[in-house]
N, C-alpha and C positions, 0 to 999 in steps of 0.2 A: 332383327326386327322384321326383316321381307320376307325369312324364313319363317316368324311366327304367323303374319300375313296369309302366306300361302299356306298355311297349314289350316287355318283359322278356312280359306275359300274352300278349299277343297274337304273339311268336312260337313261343309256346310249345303255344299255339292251333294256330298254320300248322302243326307238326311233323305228320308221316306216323301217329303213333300217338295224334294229337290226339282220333279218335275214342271211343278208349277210356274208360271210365268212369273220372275220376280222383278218387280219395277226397277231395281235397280241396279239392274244388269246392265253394261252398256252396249252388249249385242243382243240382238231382239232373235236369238235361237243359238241350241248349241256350238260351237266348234265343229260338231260331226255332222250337222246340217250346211256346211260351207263344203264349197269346189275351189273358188278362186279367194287371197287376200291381195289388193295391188298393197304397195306401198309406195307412195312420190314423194322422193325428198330431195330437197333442194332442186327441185325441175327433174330428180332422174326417177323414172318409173321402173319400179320391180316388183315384178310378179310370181307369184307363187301358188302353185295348182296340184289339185290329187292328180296322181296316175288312177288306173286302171282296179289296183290292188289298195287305192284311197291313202297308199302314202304320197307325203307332201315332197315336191321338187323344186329350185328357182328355176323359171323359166324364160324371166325376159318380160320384153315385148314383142309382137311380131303383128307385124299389120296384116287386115284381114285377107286380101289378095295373097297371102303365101300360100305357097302349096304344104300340105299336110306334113306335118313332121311330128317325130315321137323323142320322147326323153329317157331316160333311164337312171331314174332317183338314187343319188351315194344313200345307202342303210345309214352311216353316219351323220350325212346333213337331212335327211330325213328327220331323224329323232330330234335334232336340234330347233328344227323347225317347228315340228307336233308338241315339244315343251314348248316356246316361246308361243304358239299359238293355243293353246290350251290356254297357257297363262292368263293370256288376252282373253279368252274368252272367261275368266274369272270375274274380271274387272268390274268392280260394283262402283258407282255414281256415289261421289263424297257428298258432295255439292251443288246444290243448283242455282244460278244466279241469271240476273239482266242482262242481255247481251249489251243494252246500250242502242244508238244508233249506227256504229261501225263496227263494233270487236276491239278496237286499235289497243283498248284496256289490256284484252288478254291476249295480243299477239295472234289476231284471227282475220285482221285485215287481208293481210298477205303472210297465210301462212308457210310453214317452212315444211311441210308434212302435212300430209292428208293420205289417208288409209280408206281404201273398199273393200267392201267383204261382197261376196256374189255365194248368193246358195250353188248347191251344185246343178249341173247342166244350166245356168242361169248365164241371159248374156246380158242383163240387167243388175246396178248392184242393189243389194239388199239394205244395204248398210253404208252413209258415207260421211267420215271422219276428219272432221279440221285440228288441229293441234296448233294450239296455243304458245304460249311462254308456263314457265315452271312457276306458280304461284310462291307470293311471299313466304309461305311458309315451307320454302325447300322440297316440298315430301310429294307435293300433287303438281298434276299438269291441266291446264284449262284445254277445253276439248268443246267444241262447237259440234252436237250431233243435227247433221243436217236434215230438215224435216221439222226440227224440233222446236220450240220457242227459248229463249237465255243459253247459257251455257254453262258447262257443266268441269266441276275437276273430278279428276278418277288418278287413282296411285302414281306419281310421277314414275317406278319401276314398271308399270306398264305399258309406256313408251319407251323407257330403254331396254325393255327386252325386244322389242320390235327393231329397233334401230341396232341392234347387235347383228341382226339378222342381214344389214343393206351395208353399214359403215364397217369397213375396215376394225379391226383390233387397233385405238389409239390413235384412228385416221382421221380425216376430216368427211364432212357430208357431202355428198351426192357425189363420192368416188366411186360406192358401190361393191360390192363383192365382183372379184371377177372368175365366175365359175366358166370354166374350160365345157365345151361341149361332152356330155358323158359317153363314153363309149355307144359306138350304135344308135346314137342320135342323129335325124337326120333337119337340117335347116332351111 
């Protein structure tokens, strides 16, 4: 079914009027218009940023007082990245709903996940994402787009392809991947 999903986005992508702004996008510009995604899950922040060459690397956090350091993207988790994050950028709005006076409904209170997207060179984000509980119906996740009025479900496989990216294979949240500094990185 995610297979026929993604096939279904992506050629709906390819179409001639694909440029168009479509309302039901849940990011308000391409994937190739972004520099940075954070992702914070469960309190731990990680981030993921183009190099030079616009492939995607994890990089952490690094507060602003560090002096300059550079990364060197695995070809590997690159590509794993630019899927999951393409993906994401497929993500069309199921649903749109009340928020209510709190969220507490949809698990927006105190969420467990909140995602930023930053255009590139951008030290502002673009885009910022609260994430819910997995609606009754198993398939969607409730998503608070901030800015926005009510909230909103988009394909519950949209958030777990994002959290493949932070959680361990099998692991628990906010352990994190623990990427090893890449050769010739400096911190």
């Amino acid at each position: 079914m995610i297979a026929g999903l993604e096939l279904s986005d992506r050629l709906r992508a390819s179409r001639p009027d694909a440029g168009a702004a479509d309302p039901r996008a849940l990011l308000p510009v391409p994937v190739s218009a972004l520099g940075v995604i954070e992702i914070a899950d469960a309190g731990t922040l990680h981030r993921f940023e183009r190099d030079a060459t616009r492939a995607w690397f994890y990089h952490g956090a690094h507060g602003g007082d560090q002096a300059a350091h550079v990364h060197a993207p695995d070809p590997e988790r690159a590509e794993r990245i630019e899927r999951a994050f393409a993906a994401f950028g497929r993500a069309r709005i199921e649903r749109e709903l009340p928020s209510g006076r709190d969220g507490d409904p949809y698990g927006l209170a105190v969420p467990a996940v909140v995602i930023l997207a930053y255009r590139l060179g951008a030290s502002q984000p673009l885009a910022q994402y609260a994430v819910g509980h997995v609606a009754p119906d198993t398939a969607s996740q409730y998503v608070m787009v901030v800015g926005r009025p009510g909230v909103v479900t988009i394909p519950k496989y949209q958030i777990d392809n994002l959290l493949t990216l932070v959680r361990p294979a099998g692991g628990e949240a906010g352990t994190g991947p623990a990427p090893a500094p890449a050769q010739g990185a400096r911190h």
